[in-house]
Structure formats: C-alpha cells, structure tokens
N, C-alpha and C positions, 0 to 999 in steps of 0.2 A: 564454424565461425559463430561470434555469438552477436546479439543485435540490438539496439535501443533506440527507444524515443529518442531523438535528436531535437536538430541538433547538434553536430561537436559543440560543446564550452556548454553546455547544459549542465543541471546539478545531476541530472540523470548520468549523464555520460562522466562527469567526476564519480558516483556510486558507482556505473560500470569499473574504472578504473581499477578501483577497492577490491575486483572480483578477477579482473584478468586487463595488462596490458597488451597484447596481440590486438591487433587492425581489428575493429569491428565495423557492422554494416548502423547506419543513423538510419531512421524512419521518420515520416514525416509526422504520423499521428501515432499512436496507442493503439487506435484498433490495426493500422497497418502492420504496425511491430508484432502483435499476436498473430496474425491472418501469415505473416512469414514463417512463423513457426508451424501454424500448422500444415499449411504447404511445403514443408521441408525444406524451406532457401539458408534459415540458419537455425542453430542447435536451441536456443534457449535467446530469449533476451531479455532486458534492465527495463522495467516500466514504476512510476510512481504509483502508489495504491494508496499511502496516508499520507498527512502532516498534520503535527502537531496542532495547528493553530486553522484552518482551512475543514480537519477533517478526512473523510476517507476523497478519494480522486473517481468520482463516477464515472467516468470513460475508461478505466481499469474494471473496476467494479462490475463494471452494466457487460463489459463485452469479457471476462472470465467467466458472469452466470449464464450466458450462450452462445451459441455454435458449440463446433466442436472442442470437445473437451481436453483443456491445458491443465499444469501441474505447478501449481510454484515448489518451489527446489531450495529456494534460499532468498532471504531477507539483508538487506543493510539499511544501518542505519547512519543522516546524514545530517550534521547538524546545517542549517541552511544560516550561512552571511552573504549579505549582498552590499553592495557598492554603486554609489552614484557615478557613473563614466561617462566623461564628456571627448571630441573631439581636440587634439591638442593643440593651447592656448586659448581654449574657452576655461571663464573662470563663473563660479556657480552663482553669479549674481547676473549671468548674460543669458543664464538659461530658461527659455519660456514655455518650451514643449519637451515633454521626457516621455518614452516610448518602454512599454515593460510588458511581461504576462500580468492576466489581473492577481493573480495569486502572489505574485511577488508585489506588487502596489498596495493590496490587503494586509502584508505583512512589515508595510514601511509607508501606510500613509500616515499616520500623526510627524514622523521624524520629516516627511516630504513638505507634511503643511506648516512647522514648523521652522524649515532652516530655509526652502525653496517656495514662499507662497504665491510667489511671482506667475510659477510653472503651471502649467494645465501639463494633468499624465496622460498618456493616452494609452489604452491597455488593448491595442489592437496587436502587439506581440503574440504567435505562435508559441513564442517561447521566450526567455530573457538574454539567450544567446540568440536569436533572432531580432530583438531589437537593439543590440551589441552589432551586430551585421549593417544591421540599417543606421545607426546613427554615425559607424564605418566611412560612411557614404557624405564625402566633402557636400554632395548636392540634396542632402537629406534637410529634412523639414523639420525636423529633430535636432534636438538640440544636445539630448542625453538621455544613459537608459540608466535603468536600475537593472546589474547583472550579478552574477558571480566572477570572482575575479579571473578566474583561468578563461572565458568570454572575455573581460575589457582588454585581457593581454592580448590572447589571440588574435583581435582584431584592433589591436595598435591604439588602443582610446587610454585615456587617461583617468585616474582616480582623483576627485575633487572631494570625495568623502568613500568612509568605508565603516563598515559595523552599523550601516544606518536602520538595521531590523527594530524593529518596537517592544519583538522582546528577544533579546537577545538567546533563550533558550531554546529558539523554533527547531525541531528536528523531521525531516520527511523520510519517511519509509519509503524503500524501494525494495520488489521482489524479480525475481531471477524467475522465468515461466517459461518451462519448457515443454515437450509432450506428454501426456501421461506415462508413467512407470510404475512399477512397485516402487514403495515410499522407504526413503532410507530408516537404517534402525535408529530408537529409540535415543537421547544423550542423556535425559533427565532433563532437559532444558528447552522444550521444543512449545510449539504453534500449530495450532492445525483450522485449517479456513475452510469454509461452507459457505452455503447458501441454503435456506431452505423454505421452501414454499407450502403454505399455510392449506389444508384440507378447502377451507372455507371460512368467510370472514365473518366471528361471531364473537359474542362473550370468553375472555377465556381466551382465545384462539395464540396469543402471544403466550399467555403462561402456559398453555401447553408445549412450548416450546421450552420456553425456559426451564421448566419444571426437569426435562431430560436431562439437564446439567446440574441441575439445584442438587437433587436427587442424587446425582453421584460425585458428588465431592468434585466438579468441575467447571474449575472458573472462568468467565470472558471477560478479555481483554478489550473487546469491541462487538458491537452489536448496533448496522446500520438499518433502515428500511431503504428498500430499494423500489420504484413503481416495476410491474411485471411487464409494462408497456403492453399490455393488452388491452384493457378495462378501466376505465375512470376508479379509481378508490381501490386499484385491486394491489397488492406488495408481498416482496418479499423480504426476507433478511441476510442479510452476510457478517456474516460471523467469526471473531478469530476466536478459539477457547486454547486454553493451556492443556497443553499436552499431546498426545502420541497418540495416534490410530490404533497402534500394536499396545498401547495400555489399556490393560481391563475396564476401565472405568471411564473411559473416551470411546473405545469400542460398543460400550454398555448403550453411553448416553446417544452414540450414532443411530445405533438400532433401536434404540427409542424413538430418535427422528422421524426413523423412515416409517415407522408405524403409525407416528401421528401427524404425519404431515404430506400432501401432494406429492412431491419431490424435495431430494434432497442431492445436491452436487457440491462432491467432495473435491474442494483443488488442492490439498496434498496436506500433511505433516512435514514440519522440517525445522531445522535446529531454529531457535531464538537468537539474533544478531547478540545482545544484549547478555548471552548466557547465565540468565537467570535461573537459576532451578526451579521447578514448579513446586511448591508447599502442598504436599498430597495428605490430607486429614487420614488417620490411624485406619478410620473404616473403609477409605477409597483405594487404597495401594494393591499393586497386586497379587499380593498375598492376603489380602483379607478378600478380593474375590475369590482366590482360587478356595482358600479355606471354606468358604460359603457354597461352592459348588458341590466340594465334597462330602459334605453337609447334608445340602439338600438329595443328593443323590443317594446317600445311604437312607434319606428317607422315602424312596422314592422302589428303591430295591429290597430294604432292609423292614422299611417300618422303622429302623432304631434312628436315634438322634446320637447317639453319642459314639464315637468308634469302637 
C-alpha cells in the first residue's frame, strides 16, 4: 500500500493519484508519512518537496536529511489551481473569514485582496483540504476556503470563483519516498538529490562544493541551505543535480563530495517528471571518461600516452 500527506482532496493526494489509483493510507504530517515508511506500514509514499513560487518544503527537506535513510523513486509534477469555496448559497460578497494553508494564501493573496477585501484569511489550515472540511461545517466560523477543487467537491461546497492563483503558472513538485534500494537504470533524463554537510565553515567552503559539479559538466537544478539544527550559524545543503548516479561524471562529482565534505546523504537518482534530457558537454559523457581512464592508465603501467 502506498501512503501520503493528507488529507484526501489535497494537491498531494491529486499527485498521488497520477501514480496509482488503489486505496491509499493519508497522514497527518510529512514527517508521519516518512516515519511509515520507514517502519514498514506502507511501501513508498507522495510528499511535497518544491513549489514553484514558495520554494523547496522544509518539513520534507529537514526530515529526508535525518533518521533513517529513505530513497525518492519518482517525482511528479502538478500544476497547482485553487478555487474560492464557500458553503451553498453563500455569495462572495457575505464572505468575511476564509480559512486556507499559508502556502495556498501566498499564492492568491493579491487576487484575495483584490475581489474579497472584506475577508480576513486565516491560515490556521493543516492543509487546504482541511480547511474545505471545516468550512463543511454549517456551524463553522468560516465563511470560505481557498482549495483545490477535487476538496470543494468532496466536501459538497460550492465555487464562487476558480483560477484565483496570482500566477497562474505555479507548479509543486512531489516525490514518491520509499526505503532505500539500488537506484533504478539510467533514461538520460533523470535527477539525483543530496544533501551534503560542509567540513567546516570558512572561506570557500560553498565553492568547494560547487566546484565538484562545475568541474564535471554537472548542472543543478536547485541548491537550498538548510540549518543542521545543532549550532547557531551552522548549514547544510540539499541538492538536485541533473543526472544519474551510474553516469561517470555524477559518480565523479559525488566522490568529490565525499572527500571534501563532513557528510554527504544520497536520497536516490531517478527519472525527471518533465523528461528532459540532460545536455552533457562533449568532455563529461561517458565516453570521454572512460577514454581518460584508459589514458591515464596506460600511463600509469605503460609510461606511454598514446595507445
């Protein structure tokens, strides 16, 4: 059985969908949803990690770079609309209190201040299917939520407006985390996410990081700082770079990490939603490593350079 941040009528639980219809288990929180998996209650589950406009989800983030160690498997990607829902025969000029997550309020407060300036939001939501639940509720305080619409249906509310995001292009990443494995093969098209903790905090100490990807033709996609939650001023970073564990040139720049860095925790390679190919410069493919090994080794046995 697979499992998610809940929930039902969540955007989370719509991404689940995209991956399997079969009964899943909802969670209350992120870290619950992971702490299931690693206790073995279900196989894998749907948790948010980005969005476009918000940034990466630090309750993903913070609780894949510890405990025990999970694997993302698979990414989707979801373009995020949400919708004003009110109680049926409320009409948006009686509305005074609207109930959302702050992340959905973030991403529809101008459209809120502009058509609804009446309203105070209140962003004590769990979730936006949770305050879809709650505004459900004939004896609620609430007057209307800002949801997704598979939430206003579910819970019988009505739409007084819809498309009200600020920019309509908002997409949220969600990944698929299950226990560790060997990481599936290669497609040309893939992601691979880290974390890696810094020697000690000095000059330099980031481009030393950096430098293990510069160096070999490998690009990122994202690169947060995360506090290590030990030490005032102390971080590390999480990281998606393009490409495959099992590519020479991603393999290279890992063992680069581990050499100049504390720790480094690898949560998996795995295809790109988006099936982009990765653009691998002439020098980083890997055929131009293998040809460099062979290289170097005949000079190493041979003294010659050339075959």
């Amino acid at each position: 059985m697979l499992g998610y941040f809940g929930p039902a009528g969540t955007f989370t639980h719509q991404a689940l969908l995209t991956i399997s219809s079969d009964e899943a288990r909802p969670f209350a929180t992120v870290a619950a949803a992971l702490d299931a998996v690693r206790a073995g209650e279900v196989e894998a589950v749907v948790v948010p990690i980005e969005n476009s406009m918000e940034g990466g989800v630090s309750a993903t983030l913070d609780n894949l770079a510890s405990g025990d160690r999970l694997m993302i498997v698979r990414e989707v990607l979801l373009p995020v609309q949400f919708g004003l829902f009110v109680r049926p025969g409320t009409s948006i000029d009686q509305i005074r209190s609207i109930v959302t997550h702050p992340h959905a309020y973030n991403q529809t407060r101008d459209w809120i201040a502009a058509n609804v300036p009446q309203a105070q939001v209140m962003t004590e939501g769990g979730s936006t299917a949770a305050g879809a639940l709650e505004v459900s509720n004939p004896e609620s305080r609430h007057d209307a939520a800002i949801c997704a619409l598979v939430a206003g249906e579910m819970y019988g509310l009505e739409a007084v407006a819809t498309g009200i995001a600020d920019n309509d292009a908002a997409v949220t990443r969600f990944v698929l985390v299950a226990k560790q494995s060997a990481p599936s093969a290669p497609t040309g098209a893939d992601k691979t996410t880290l974390v890696a903790y810094m020697q000690e905090d000095h000059p330099g100490s980031l481009q030393e990081i950096l430098d293990q990807f510069t160096g070999r033709g490998v690009n990122l996609s994202r690169i947060e700082s995360r506090p290590t939650k030990t030490t005032l001023g102390q971080y590390c970073f999480s990281i998606d770079a393009e490409g495959h564990v099992l590519d020479a040139r991603m393999g290279e720049a890992l063992s680069g990490l581990h050499r100049v860095c504390k720790r480094v925790v690898f949560l998996g390679s795995y295809a790109r939603a988006d099936r982009v190919k990765t653009r691998v410069p002439a020098s980083a493919t890997d055929e131009a490593y293998a040809a460099a090994a062979e290289w170097l080794d005949r000079l190493r046995t041979s003294g010659r350079d050339e075959a």
